[in-house]
C-alpha positions as CSV (number, residue, x, y, z in Angstrom):
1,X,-13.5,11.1,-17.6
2,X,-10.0,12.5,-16.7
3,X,-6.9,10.9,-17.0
4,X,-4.5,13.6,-17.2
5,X,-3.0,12.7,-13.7
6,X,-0.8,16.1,-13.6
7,X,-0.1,18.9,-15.6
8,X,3.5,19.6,-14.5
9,X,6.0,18.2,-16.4
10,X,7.8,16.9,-13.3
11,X,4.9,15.2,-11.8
12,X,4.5,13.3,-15.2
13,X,7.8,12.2,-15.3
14,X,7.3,10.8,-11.2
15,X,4.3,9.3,-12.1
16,X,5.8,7.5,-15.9
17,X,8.8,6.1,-13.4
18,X,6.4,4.9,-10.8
19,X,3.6,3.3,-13.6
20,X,7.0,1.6,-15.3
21,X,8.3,0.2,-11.4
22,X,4.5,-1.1,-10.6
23,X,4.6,-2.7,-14.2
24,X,7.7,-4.8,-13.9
25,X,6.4,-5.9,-10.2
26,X,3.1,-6.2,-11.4
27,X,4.4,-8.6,-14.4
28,X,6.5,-10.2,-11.7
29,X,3.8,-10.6,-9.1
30,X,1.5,-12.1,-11.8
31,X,-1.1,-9.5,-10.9
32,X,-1.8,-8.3,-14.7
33,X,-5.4,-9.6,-15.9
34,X,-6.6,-8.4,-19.2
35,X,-9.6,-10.4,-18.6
36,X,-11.4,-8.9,-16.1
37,X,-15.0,-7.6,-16.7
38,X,-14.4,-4.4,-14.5
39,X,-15.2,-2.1,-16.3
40,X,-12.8,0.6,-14.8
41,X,-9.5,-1.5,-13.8
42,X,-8.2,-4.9,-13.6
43,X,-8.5,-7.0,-10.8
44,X,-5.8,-8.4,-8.6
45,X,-8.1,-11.6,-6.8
46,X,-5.1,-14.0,-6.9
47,X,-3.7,-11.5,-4.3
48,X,-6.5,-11.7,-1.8
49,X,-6.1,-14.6,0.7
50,X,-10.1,-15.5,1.7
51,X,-10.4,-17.6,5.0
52,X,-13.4,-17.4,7.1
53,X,-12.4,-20.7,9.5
54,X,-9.7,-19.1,11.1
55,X,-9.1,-19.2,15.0
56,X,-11.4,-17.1,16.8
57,X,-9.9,-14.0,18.6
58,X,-8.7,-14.4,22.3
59,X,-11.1,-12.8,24.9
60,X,-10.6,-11.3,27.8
61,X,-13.0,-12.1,30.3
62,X,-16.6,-11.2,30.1
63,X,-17.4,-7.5,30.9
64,X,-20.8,-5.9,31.4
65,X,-22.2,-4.7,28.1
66,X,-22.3,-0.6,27.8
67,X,-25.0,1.3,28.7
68,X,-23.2,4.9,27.3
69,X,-25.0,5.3,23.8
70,X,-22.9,4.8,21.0
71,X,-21.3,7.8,19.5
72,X,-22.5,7.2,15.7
73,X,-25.8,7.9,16.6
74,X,-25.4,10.8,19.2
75,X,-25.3,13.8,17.1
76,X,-27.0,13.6,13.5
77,X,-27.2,17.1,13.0
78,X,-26.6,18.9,9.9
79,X,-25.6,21.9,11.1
80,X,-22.2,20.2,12.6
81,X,-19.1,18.6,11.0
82,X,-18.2,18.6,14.7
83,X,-14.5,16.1,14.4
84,X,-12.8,14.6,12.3
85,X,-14.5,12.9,9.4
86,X,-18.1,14.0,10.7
87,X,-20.5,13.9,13.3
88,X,-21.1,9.7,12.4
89,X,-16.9,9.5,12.5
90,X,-17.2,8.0,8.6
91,X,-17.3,10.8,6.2
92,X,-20.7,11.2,5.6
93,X,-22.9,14.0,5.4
94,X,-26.0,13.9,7.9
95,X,-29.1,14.3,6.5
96,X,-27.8,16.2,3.3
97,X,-30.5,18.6,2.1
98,X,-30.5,18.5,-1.4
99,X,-28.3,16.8,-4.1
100,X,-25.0,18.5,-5.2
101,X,-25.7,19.9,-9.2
102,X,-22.4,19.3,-11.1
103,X,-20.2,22.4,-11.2
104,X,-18.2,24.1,-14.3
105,X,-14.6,23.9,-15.1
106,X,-13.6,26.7,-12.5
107,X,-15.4,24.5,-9.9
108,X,-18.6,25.5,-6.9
109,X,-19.1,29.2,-5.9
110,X,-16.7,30.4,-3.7
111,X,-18.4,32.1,-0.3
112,X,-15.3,33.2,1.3
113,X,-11.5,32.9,1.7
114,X,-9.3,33.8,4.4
115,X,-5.3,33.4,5.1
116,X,-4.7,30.3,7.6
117,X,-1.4,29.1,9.0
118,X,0.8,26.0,8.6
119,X,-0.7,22.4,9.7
120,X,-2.5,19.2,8.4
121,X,-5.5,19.8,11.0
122,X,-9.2,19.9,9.5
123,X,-11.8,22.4,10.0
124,X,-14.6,21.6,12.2
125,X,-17.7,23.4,12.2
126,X,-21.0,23.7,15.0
127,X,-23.7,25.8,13.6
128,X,-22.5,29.4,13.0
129,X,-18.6,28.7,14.4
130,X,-15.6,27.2,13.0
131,X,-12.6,25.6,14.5
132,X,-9.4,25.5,13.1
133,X,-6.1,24.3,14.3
134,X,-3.1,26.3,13.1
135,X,0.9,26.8,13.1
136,X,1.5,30.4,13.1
137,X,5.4,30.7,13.5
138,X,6.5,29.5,16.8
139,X,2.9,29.0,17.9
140,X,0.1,26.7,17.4
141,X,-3.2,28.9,16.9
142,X,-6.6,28.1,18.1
143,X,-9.1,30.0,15.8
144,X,-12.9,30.5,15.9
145,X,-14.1,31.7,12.8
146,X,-17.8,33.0,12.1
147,X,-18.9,30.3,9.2
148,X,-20.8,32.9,7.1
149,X,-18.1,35.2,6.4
150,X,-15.2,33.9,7.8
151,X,-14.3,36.4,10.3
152,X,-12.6,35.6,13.3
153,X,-14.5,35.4,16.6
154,X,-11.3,34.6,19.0
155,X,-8.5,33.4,18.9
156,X,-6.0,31.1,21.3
157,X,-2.0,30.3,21.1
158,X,0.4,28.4,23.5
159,X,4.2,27.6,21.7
160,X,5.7,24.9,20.1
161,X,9.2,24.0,19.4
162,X,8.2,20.8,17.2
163,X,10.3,20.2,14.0
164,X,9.3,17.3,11.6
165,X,11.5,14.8,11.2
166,X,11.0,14.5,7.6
167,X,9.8,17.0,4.7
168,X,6.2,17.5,5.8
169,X,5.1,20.2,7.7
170,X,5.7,21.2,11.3
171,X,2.0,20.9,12.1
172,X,-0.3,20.9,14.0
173,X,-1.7,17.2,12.7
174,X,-4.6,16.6,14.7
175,X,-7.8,17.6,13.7
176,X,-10.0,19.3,16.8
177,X,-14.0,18.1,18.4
178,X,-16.5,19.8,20.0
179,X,-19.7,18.5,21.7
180,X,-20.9,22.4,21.7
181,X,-19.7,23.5,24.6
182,X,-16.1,23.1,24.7
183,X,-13.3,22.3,22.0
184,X,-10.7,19.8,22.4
185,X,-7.1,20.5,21.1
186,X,-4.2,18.2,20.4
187,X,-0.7,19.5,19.3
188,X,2.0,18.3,18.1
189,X,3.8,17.9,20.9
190,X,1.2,16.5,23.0
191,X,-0.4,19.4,23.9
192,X,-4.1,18.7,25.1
193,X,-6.3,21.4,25.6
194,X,-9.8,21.9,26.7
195,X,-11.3,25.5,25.3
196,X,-14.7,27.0,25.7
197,X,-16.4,27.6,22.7
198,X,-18.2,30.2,23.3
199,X,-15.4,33.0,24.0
200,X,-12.1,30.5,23.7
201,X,-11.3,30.5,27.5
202,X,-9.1,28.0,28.5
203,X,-10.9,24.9,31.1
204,X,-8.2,22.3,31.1
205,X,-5.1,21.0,29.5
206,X,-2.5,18.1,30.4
207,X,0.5,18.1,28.5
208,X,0.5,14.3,27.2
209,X,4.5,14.1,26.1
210,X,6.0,14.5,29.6
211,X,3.2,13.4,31.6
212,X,3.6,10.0,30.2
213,X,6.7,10.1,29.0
214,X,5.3,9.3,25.2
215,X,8.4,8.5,23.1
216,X,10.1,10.7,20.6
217,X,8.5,10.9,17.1
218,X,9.9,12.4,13.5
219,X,5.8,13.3,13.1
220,X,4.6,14.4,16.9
221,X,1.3,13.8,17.5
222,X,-0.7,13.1,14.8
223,X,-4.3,11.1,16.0
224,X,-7.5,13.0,16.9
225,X,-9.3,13.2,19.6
226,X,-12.7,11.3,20.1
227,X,-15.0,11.8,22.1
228,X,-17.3,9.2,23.5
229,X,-20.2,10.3,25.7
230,X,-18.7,11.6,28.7
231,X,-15.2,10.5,28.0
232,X,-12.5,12.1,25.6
233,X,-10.2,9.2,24.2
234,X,-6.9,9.1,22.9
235,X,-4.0,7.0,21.5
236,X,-1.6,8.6,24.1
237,X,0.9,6.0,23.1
238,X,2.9,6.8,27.3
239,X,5.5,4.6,28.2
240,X,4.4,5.1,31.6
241,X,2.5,2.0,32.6
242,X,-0.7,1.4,31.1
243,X,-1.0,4.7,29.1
244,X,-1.2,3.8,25.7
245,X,-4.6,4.3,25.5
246,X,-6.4,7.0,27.7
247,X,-10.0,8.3,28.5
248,X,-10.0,11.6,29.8
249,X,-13.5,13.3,32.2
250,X,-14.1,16.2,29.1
251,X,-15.2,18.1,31.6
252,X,-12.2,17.8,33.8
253,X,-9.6,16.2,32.1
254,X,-9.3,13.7,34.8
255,X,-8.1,10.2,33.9
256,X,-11.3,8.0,33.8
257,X,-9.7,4.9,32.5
258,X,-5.7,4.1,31.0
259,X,-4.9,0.7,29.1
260,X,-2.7,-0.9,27.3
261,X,1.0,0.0,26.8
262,X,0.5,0.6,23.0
263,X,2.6,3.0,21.1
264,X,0.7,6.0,19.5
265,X,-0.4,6.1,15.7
266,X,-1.8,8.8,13.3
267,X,-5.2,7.2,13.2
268,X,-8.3,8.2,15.4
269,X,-10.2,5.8,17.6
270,X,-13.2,4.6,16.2
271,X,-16.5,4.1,18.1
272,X,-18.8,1.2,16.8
273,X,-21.7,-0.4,17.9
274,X,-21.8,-4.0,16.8
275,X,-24.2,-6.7,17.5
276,X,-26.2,-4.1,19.9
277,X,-22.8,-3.1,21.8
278,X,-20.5,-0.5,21.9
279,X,-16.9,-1.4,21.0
280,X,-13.9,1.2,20.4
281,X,-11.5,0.0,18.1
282,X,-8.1,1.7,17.5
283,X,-5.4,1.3,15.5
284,X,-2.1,1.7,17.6
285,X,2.1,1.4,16.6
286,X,1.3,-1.7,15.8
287,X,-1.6,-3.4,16.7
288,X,-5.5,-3.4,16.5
289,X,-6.5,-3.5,19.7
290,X,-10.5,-3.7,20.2
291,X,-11.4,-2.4,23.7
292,X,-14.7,-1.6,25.5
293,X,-15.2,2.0,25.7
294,X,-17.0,2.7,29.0
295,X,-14.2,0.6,30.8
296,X,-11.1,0.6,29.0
297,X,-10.5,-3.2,29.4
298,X,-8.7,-4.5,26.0
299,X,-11.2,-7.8,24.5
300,X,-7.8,-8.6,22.2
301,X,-5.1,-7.2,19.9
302,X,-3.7,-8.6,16.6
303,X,-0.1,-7.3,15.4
304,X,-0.7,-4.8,12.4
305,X,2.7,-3.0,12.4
306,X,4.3,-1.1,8.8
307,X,7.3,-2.7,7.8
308,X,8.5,0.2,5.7
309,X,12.0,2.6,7.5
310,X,9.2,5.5,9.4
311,X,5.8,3.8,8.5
312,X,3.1,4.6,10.6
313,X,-0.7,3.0,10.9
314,X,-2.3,6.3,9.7
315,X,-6.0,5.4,8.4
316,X,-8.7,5.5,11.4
317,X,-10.4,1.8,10.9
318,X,-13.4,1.3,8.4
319,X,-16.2,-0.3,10.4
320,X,-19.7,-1.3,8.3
321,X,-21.9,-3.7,9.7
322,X,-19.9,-6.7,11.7
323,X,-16.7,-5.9,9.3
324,X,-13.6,-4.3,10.2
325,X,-11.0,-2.8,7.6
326,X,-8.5,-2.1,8.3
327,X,-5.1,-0.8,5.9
328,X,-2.0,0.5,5.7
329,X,1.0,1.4,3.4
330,X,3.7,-1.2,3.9
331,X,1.3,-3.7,5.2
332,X,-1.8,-4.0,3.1
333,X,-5.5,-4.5,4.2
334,X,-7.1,-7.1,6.6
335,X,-11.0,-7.0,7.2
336,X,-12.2,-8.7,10.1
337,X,-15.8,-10.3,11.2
338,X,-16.6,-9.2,14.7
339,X,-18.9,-11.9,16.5
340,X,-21.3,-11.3,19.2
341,X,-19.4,-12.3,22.1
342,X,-16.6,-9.6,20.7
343,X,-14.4,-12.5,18.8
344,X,-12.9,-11.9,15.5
345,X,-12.5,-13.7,12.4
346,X,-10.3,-12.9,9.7
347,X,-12.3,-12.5,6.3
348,X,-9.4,-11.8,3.9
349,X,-6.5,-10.2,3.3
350,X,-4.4,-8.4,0.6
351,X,-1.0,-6.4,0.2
352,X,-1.7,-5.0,-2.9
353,X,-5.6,-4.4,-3.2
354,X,-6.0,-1.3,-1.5
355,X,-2.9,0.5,0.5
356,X,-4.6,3.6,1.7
357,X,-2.5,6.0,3.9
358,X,-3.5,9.3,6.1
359,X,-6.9,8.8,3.7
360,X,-9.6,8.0,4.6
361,X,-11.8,5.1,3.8
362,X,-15.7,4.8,2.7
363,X,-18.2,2.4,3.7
364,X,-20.8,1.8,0.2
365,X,-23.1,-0.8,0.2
366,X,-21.2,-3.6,1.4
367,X,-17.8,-2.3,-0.5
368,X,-15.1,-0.1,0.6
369,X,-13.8,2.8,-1.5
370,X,-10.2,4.1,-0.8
371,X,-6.9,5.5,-2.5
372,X,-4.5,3.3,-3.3
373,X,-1.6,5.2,-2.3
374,X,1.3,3.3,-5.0
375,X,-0.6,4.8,-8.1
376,X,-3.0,7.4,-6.2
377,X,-6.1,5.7,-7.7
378,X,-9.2,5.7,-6.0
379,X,-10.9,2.1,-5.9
380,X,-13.7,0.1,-4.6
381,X,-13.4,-3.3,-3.3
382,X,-15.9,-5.6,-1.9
383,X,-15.9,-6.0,1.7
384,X,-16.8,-9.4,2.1
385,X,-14.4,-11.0,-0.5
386,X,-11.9,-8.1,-1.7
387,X,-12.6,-8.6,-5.4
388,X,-11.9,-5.2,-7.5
389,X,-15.1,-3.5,-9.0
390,X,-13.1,-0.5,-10.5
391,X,-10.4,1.7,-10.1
392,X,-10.7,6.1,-11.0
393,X,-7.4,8.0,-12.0
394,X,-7.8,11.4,-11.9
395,X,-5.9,14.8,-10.8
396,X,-7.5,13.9,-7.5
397,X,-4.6,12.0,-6.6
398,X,-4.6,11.2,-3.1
399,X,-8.4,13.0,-2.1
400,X,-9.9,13.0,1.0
401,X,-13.9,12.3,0.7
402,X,-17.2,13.0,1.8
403,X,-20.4,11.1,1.1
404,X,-23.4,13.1,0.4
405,X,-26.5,11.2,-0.5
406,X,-25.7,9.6,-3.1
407,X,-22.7,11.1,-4.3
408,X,-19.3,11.7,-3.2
409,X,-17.2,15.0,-3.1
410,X,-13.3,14.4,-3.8
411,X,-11.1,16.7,-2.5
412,X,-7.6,16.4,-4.4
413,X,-3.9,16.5,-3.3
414,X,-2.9,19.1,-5.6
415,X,-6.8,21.6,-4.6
416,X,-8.9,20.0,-7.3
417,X,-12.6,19.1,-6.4
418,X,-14.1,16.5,-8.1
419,X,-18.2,14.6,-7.7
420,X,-18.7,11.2,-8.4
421,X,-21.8,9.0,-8.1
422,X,-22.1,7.0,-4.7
423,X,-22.5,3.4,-6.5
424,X,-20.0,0.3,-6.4
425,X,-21.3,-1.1,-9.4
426,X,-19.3,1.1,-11.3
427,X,-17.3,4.6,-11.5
428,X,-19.7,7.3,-12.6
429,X,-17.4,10.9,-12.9
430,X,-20.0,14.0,-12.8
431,X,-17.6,17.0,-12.7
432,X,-13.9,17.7,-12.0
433,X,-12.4,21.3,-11.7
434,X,-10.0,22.1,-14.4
435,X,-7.7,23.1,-11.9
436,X,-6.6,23.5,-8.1
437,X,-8.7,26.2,-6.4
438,X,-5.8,27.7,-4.6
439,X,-2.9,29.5,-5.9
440,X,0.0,27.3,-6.9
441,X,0.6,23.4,-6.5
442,X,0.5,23.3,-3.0
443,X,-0.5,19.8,-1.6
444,X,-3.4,19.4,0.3
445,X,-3.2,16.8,3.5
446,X,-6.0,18.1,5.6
447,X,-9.3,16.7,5.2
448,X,-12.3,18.5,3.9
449,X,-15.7,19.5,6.5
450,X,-19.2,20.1,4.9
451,X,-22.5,21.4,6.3
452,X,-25.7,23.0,5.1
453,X,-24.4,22.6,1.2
454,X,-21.6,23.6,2.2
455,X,-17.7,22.8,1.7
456,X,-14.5,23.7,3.9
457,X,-11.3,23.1,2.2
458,X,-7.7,24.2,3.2
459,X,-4.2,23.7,2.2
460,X,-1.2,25.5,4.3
461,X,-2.1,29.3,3.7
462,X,-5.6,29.5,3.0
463,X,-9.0,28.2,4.1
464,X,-11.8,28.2,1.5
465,X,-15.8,28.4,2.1
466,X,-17.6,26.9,-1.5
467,X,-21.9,27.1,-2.0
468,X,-22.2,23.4,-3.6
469,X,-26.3,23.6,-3.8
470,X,-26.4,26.2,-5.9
471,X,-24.6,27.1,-9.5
């Protein structure tokens, strides 16, 4: 197992400051317990607050259930990685053909590598074709790339003027879909755009920012766009009305339904179907608001708003069963119990268990496995009652993750890959590279695609096709 957490002297001395700051608050907090039988980390119970009597959640009144079929189960093909986080929206592989045999130090076998531009946007991939999203100087780039070599098929720009308030990139942020046919867009500036896939002709666009009037932002645009049967769906965030949350024709781009006056957040809407009906959930400024997808109409919305200087709700919800996670750095992590009639209940809550942010989180047999973003662990908690099971510290660092059967890829912050067994029982490490695949300590934000064996990584200046089924 790997512990080393970096190798530059710099990043040791971070991380020795920050392990010595959560220490003393740690001591403070009470939240040390040399006692626990995890076998890979302590356990922090005393700071999860377990209720399951608590008010139900305010309904609005009753609406028709949805007849549109739910997302998760409308494309389960392997030969897509079609938005962000998959086909299924939670990071897992469909139908994965054959388990991943554990690679050397140097890591898989590299298929191709091409030069890509600036951005956190993700790869997306339908059959032979793959979409990326990409800042090339004063332009954000639309590319189509052939997926067996890498070669570029066509290629789309419109300009940007967009400067990040802080020291992260420029962008683009948000990560692009396809239903086969067309390919959806968002910059960071609001730019929506409809493209065709098969030649990159442009079919529609609305620009998001001046049409309703969405509020200046150090980070622009930053959510993806789902789409939902018929309907493209986004966290507009307008101050124009009811425009914080918008479905889009994806044909048209015409405004099928608007709602709520909800300011605009970096995570993605999430499709769910729950007690046999669909629900959309989405994390907004600073609320969860839980609406019905085919209408638009809001059911209710609890506050969940950072209370750090620039914090932003930037993990797309966790939804496994009748539970809802949901987390954030500055704020912690609530999980909900959805009823039938669309009520909530509040399960439990914790501001130190797990404080993912811009990771995502995975859904494992009734537990949820996220990074931690104060010490960059990865853990696994139990959904129902937020007890610990273990906690993984590796070069990995802040990883993005892909469940494959029953294992889990980990790609790192600083390039490193890393396959660990799919199992909450305990942490189970099957190989790590010895280093970052790319040149230099770059750190990677943009989460990883995989089809067909296999994997689609990129940092900020290249994009790298890896063979995982074979050695």
């Amino acid at each position: 197992m790997h512990f080393n957490v970096d190798s530059s002297a710099a990043r040791r001395h971070s991380i020795r400051r920050m392990a010595i700051v959560l220490l003393i608050a740690s001591v403070s907090a009470g939240l040390i317990y040399f006692g626990s039988t995890s076998k890979h980390g302590w356990l922090a119970g005393a700071d999860v607050r377990v209720d399951n009597n608590l008010p139900t959640g305010q309904l609005a009144a009753p609406q028709p259930i949805s007849s549109q079929p739910s997302v998760a189960a409308a494309v389960d093909d392997p030969a897509t990685w079609s938005n962000l986080f998959g086909p299924t929206h939670d990071s897992v592989a469909p139908n994965p053909a054959s388990h991943i045999p554990a690679w050397g130090e140097t890591g898989p076998r590299e298929v191709w590598r091409v030069s890509c531009g600036e951005g956190y946007s993700s790869p997306i991939i339908w059959h032979d074709r793959l979409i990326l999203l990409e800042r090339i100087g004063d332009d954000e780039s639309v590319s189509c790339l052939d997926v067996a070599d890498g070669s570029r098929i066509w290629e789309q720009s419109y300009p940007t003027t967009f400067v990040c308030g802080s020291h992260y990139t420029n962008g683009p942020y948000s990560t692009p879909a396809t239903d086969g046919e067309r390919v959806y867009t968002l910059g960071a500036q609001g730019q929506l755009h409809c493209w065709s896939l098969a030649d990159g002709a442009p079919i529609w666009s609305r620009m998001l920012k001046a049409e309703f009037a969405v509020a200046d932002d150090i980070f622009g645009a930053g959510h993806s766009p789902l789409l939902w049967g018929d309907r493209l769906i986004l966290n507009v965030g307008g101050t124009i009305g009811d425009s914080g949350i918008i479905a889009f024709d994806k044909k048209t781009g015409d405004i099928l339904w608007q709602s709520t006056q909800h300011g605009p957040a970096f995570a993605t809407p999430q499709p769910a179907r729950i007690h046999d009906r669909d629900w959309l959930f989405v994390l907004t400024k600073t609320t969860l608001s839980l609406l019905d997808p085919e209408t638009g109409v809001e059911q209710w919305a609890i506050p969940f708003e950072p209370r750090i200087v620039d914090g932003y709700n930037a993990v797309t919800p966790l939804v496994h069963g009748d539970l809802v996670m949901i987390c954030c750095w500055g704020v912690g992590t609530k999980v909900l119990r959805i009823a039938p009639d669309g009520g909530y209940s509040e399960v439990w809550e914790s501001k130190r268990i797990l404080t993912s942010q811009y990771t995502p989180l995975l859904a494992v047999d009734g537990c949820a496995i996220g990074v931690h973003k104060l010490d960059g662990t990865l853990r696994c908690v139990s959904l129902s009652t937020g007890e610990m099971y273990w906690r993984y510290r590796s070069e990995l660092a802040n990883s993005k993750h892909i469940i494959v059967g029953d294992q889990i890829l980990l790609f790192g912050e600083y390039g490193h890959l890393g396959l660990i067994e799919c199992r909450c029982d305990e942490l189970v490490e099957l190989c790590i590279t010895d280093k970052s695949i790319f040149d230099g300590e770059a750190r990677c934000f943009s989460a990883p695609a995989y089809v067909n064996g296999r994997l689609y990584v990129r940092n900020e200046s290249e994009l790298v096709c890896m063979e995982l089924l074979t050695e």
